[in-house]
N, C-alpha and C positions, 0 to 999 in steps of 0.2 A: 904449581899454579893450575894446572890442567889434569883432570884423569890418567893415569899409565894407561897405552895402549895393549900394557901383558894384560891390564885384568880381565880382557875379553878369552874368554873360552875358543880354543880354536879346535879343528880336528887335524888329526896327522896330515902332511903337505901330498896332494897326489898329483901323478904325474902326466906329462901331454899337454898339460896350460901353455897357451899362446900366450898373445902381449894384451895387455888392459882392453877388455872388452870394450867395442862400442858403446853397450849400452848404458854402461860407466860411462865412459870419454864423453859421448853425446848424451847426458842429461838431459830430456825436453823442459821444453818453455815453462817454465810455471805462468798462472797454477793449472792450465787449463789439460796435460797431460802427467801424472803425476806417474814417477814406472811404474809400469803395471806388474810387473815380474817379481823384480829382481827390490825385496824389502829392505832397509838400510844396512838388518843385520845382514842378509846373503851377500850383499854389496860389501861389507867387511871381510868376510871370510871370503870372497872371491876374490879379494885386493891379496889379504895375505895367503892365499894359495898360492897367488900369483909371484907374492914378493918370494916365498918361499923355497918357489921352484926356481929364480934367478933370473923367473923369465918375465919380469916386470920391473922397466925402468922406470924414477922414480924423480921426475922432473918439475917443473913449472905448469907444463899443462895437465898433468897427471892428477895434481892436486888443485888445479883449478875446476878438474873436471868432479874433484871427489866432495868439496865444498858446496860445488853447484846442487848434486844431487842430494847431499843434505839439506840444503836449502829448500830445495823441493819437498822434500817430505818430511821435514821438520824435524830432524834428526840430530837434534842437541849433541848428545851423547856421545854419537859417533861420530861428530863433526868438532866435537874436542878431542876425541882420541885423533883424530888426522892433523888438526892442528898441532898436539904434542909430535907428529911425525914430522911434519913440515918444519918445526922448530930443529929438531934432530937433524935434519937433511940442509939445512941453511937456504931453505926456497923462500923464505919470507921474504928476503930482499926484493922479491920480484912485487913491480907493481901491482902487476894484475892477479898476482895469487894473495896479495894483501887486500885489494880490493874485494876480491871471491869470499874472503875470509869475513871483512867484514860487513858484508851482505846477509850469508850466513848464519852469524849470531844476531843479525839486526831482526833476519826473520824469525827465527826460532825463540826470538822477545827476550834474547841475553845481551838486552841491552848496552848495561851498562859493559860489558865485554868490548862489544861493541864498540863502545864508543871511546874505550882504551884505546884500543888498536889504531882506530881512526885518527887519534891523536899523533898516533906513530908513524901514520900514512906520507913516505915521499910527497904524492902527488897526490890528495884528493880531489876525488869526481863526483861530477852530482849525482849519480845513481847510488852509488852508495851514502851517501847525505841522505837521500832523499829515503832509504832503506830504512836508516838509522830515524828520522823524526819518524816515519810511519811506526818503528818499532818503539819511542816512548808515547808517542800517544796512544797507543793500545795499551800500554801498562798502565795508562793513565799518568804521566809524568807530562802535563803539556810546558814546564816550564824550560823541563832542557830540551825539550823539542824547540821552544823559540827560542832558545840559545843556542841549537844547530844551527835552528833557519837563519837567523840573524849574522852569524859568521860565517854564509856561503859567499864566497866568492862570485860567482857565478848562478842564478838561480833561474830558472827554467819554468816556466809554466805550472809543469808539475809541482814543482816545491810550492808554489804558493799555491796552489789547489788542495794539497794533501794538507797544509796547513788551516784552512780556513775549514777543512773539512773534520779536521781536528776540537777546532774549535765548538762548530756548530755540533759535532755528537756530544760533548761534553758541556752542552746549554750554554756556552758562554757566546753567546750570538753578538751581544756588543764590540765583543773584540774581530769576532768574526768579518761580523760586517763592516767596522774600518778598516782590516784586513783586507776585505775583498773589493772594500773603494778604494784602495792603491793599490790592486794589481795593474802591471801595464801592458797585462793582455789575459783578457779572461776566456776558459775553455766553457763545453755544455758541463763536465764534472764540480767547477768549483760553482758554477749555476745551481746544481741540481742540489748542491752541498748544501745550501744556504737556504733551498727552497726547504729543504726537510729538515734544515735545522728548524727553521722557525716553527714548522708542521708541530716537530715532536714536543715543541712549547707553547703550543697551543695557539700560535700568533698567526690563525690561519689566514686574515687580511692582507697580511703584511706576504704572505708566504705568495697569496695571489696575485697580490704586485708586481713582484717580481717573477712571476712566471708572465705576464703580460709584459713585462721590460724584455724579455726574450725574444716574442714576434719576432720575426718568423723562424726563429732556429729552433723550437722547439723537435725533442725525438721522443721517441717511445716511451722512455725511461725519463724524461721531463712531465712527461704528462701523468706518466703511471704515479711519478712521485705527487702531484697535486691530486690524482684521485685517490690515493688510501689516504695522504695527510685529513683529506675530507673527510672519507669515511671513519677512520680511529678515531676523528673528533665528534663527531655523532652527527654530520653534516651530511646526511644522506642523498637527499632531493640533488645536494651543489653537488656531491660524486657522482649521482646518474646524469645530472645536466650536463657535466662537464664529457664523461663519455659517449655522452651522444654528440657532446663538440667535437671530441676525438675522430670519431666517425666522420661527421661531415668533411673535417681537415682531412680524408685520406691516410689518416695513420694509423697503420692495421695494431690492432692490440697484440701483445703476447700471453707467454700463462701467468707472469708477475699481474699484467692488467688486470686478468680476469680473477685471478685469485682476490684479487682488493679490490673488481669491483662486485661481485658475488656477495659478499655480507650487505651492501649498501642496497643491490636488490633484496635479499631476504628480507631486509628491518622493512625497507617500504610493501612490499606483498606486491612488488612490482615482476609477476608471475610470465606476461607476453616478453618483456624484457632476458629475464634468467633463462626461458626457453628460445629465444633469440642466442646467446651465450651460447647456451648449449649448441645449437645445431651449428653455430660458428667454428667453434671447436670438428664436430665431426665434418664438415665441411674442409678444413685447415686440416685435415687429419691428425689434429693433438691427440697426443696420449694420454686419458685420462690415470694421471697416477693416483697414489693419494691423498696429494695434496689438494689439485683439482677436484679430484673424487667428492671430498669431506663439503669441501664448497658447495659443492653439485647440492651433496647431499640433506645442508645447511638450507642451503636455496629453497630446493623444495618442499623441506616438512614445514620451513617457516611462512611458506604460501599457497599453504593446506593442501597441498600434494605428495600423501606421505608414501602412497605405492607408488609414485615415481624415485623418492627418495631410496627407498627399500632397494628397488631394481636396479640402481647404479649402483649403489652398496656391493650387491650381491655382483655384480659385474667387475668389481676391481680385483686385480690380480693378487694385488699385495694391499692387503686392510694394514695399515698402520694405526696405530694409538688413536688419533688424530679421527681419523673414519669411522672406528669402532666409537668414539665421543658420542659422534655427530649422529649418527643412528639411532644411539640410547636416547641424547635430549631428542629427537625428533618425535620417537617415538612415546615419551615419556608426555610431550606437550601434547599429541593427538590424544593422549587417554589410553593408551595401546601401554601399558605398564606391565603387564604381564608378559607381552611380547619383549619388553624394551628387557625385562631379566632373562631373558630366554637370549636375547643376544649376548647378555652379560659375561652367561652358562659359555657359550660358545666361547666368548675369548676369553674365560677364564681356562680353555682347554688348547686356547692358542702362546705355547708355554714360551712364543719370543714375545708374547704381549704380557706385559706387567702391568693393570692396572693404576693411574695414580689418582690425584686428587681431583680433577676434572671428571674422571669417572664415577667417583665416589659421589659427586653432587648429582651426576645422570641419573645415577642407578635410583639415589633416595629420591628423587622429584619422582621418578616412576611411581613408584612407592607410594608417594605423596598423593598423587593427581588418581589413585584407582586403591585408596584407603588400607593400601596394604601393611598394615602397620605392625602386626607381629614380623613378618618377612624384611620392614623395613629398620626394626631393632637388631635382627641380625645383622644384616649386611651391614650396620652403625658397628655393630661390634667387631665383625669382621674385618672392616679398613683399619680401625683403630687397631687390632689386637694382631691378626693374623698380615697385614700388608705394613702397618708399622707406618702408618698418615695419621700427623696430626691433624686432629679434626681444626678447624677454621671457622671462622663467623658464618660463610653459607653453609657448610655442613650444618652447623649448630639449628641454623634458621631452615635446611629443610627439614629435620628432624621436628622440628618446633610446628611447622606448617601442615607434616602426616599427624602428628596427634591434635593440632586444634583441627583442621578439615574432620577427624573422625569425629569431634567433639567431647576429646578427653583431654579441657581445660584445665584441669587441676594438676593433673599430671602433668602438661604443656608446661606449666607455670612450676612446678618443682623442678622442670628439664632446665628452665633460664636460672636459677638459685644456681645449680651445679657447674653450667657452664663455665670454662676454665678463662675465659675472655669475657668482656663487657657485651652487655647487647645492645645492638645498633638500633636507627628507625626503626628498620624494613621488621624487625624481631616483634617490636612490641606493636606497631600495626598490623604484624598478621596474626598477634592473638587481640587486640582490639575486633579486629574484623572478624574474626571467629567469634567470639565474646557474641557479636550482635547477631550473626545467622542463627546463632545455638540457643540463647536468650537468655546468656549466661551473664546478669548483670550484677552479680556478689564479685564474681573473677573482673570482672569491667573496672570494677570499682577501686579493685586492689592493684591492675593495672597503670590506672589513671593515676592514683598516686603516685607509681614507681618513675611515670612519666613527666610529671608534675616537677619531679627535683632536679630531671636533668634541662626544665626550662626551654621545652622545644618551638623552633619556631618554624615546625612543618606545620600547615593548616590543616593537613589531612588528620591530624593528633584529633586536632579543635572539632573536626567535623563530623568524625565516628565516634566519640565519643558526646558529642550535642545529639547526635542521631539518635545514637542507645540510650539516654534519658528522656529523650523524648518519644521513642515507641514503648519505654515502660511506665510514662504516665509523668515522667520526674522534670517537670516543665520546668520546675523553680531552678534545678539544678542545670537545665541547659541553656536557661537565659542565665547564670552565672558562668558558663562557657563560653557563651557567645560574647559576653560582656568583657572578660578577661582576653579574647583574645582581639578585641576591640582597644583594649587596653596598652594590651603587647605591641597594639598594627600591625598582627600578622594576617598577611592577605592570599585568599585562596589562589594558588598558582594555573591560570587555565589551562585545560586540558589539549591536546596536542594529537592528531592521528594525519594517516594518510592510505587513501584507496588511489587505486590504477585504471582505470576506464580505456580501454584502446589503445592500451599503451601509452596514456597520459598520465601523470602522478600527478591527484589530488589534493592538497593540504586544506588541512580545516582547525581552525582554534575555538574553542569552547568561548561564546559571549562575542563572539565577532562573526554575525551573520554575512557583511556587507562584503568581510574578507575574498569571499568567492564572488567571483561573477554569475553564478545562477544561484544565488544564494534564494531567491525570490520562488525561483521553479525549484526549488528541492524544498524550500517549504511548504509549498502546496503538492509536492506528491507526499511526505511526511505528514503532512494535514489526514489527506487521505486515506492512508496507511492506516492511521489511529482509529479513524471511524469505522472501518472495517474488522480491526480488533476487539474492538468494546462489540460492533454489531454479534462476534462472537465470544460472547460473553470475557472476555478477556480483559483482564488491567494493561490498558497500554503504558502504566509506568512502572512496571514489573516483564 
């Protein structure tokens, strides 16, 4: 049923062994101390040293202790070779080493093992229940997990926390949520469960409901969970407003905070805030690792402070993957593309960094944004051939974006025929929009076709394309664009931005002046603006 414990390689027995080390016997707690020392294999060979030399009795707590530290470090293997010993030795019978046992295989997700044993169990207890459903729901089995839950005897908080938490990461939020309207006592975990389940499904309303059902038991990790659920949903403004609730409420953020609220500053270019962050941090004496770091570093290219960005870069101790990313697009989006390969150069000399696919899009936008486009065929070559990434729809489209920016459409448009995937919008609007800077209206033409069959009802299609026949004279042909897409009712989607004034974030929608309250004063300083551009000779609509 089990591994033999002979197949394990041992070396000759030496002598002077005492009786079962502590640091066996006493296993720390998982997960939060895992041994530091003593690896599963040394912990075998130091068991049969021990049995070897005779100076190792071989009891009840001997093997509850040797389960446990399996458990610990996730030591499948060797935690079926002890169990084939415990079998041999007749300790099973004992509750608590049957218990140990099936904790054990619950953690190390040998579930179904598991859940054998548990069947076999004297006396089950809910800690090991409750082992056992965490460990099918990580397999993704949530059925015999409610078929655990459902036949506990005694069920505890936890168990229905873990359960509805189950639920909620596997989207099934309906079940969830009548699950967690009869529990008959709810903790902040199975709260938080339900809040991020909804998050991860997009039901951010529903998700903030219930974090106001909460009042006043909100913590740290309550609130952290409603501000990334905001920001992964592109709800930026509501993840800074809401962190600045957090503040007022007196609840100091941790690095999870700032790590999920850092993107939501970067999108807004909300620059006094990030540097707020910042100095909170070295204030709090956090240690920028590089997780933090990459944030840091995210933060500042995306709100035009790219040698601030640089200088934390260069300050972190350990550049992970993750940091070396964040550098490249930073530097890739200031126009600094030369540079951004020059960072490239360096981690490709840093031989525990392996480039992956996130790189591969840094390096080409570099490329892309400073027209380096023989250097950018290489480095295409080289992901694909030498790093062994498949290229992807954004590969494909930065590639597509360095030769239409250069103005070598024809070639652009041979590059989409080859491509091994379909091309998306974004593909054939950034050779549409090159088409019209270059004034290349034969390639426009042959575009519009290819976009014509897949029946698009972006209006952006409708609009660079009515544009380009009409800066080349072809009126008849853009009032049948404009007609057809009148036709369609497809409607231009307004345009969307946000600026930061004193640490206030701005929002402005394209066609809705009344939206802002000085909507009236910022037309007359833009009044003004223009007359003084044309006074110098200028097109103020260019």
């Amino acid at each position: 049923m089990f591994a033999p414990f002979s197949q394990y390689q041992l070396p000759p027995p030496r002598q002077q062994h005492g009786r079962f080390p502590k640091r066996i016997r006493r296993a720390p707690k998982e997960p939060h101390h895992p041994l530091p020392v003593i690896t599963p294999e040394r912990t075998i060979l130091k068991f049969h040293r021990l049995l070897s030399d005779g100076a190792l009795t071989l009891n009840c707590r001997t093997f509850r202790s040797l389960f446990k530290a399996c458990r610990v470090l996730s030591a499948l293997e060797e935690g079926r070779q002890f169990h084939t010993q415990a079998v041999k030795r007749g300790v099973l019978c004992d509750v608590f080493v049957q218990r140990s046992l099936v904790r054990m295989y619950a953690k190390c997700l040998a579930c179904h093992d598991a859940h054998k044993l548990f069947a076999e169990c004297n006396v089950p207890d809910v800690v090991s229940q409750n082992d056992l459903i965490i460990g099918f729901i990580k397999i993704g089995d949530l059925k015999t997990a409610r078929k655990v839950f459902d036949g506990m005897g005694e069920r505890n908080v936890v168990s229905w926390s873990i359960m509805v938490d189950g639920y909620a990461r596997h989207g099934q939020m309906e079940i969830a949520q009548d699950l967690f309207d009869s529990m008959p006592e709810r903790n902040e975990f199975s709260w938080n469960s339900l809040i991020s389940g909804y998050l991860r499904c997009g039901s951010v309303e529903v998700a903030r409901g219930i974090f106001d059902q909460m009042r006043p038991e909100w913590s740290v990790i309550t609130w952290t969970a409603l501000i990334s659920g905001y920001a992964q949903n592109g709800q930026f403004k509501e993840a800074l407003d809401l962190f600045l609730e957090m503040q007022i409420a007196g609840v100091a953020p941790n690095k999870i905070t700032l790590v999920s609220i850092l993107p939501a500053v970067a999108q807004l270019g909300a620059l006094s805030q990030g540097r707020w962050i910042h100095a909170y941090m070295d204030k709090m004496g956090m240690e920028v690792d590089s997780v933090l770091g990459s944030a840091l570093v995210d933060m500042y290219s995306k709100c035009g402070c790219i040698e601030d960005a640089v200088g934390i870069f260069e300050k972190l101790k350990h550049k992970e993957l993750s940091a070396w990313n964040s550098i490249i697009f930073g530097l890739a989006a200031h126009g600094r593309g030369r540079e951004a390969l020059c960072f490239f150069s360096r981690m490709q000399e840093d031989s525990l960094r392996t480039p992956n696919d996130i790189t591969f899009i840094g390096v080409l936008s570099a490329c892309a944004h400073v027209g380096l486009v023989n250097e950018g065929q290489m480095i295409f070559d080289l992901f694909t051939n030498y790093y062994k990434i498949t290229p992807n729809i954004r590969h494909y489209g930065c590639m597509i974006d360095l030769l239409a920016r250069a103005g070598l459409l024809q070639e652009a448009l041979e590059f989409v025929e080859k491509m091994l995937v379909e091309p998306n919008a974004v593909i054939w609007k950034t050779l549409l929009s090159a088409c019209r800077i270059h004034k290349k209206v034969e390639v426009a033409d042959r575009v519009w076709r290819k976009i014509i069959e897949l029946g698009p009802q972006d209006s952006g299609f409708y609009t660079l394309i009515s544009n380009i026949f009409n800066e080349s004279g072809r009126w008849d042909d853009a009032g049948k664009v404009r007609r057809k897409m009148n036709d369609l009712q497809v409607r231009k989607i307004a345009g969307c931005s946000w600026v930061e004034v004193d640490g206030v974030v701005h929002e402005f929608l394209m066609g809705r002046e009344s939206f802002h309250a000085q909507s009236r004063e910022i037309r007359c300083v833009l009044y003004e603006m223009e007359k003084l551009i044309k006074l110098e000779g200028c097109n103020a609509e260019q």
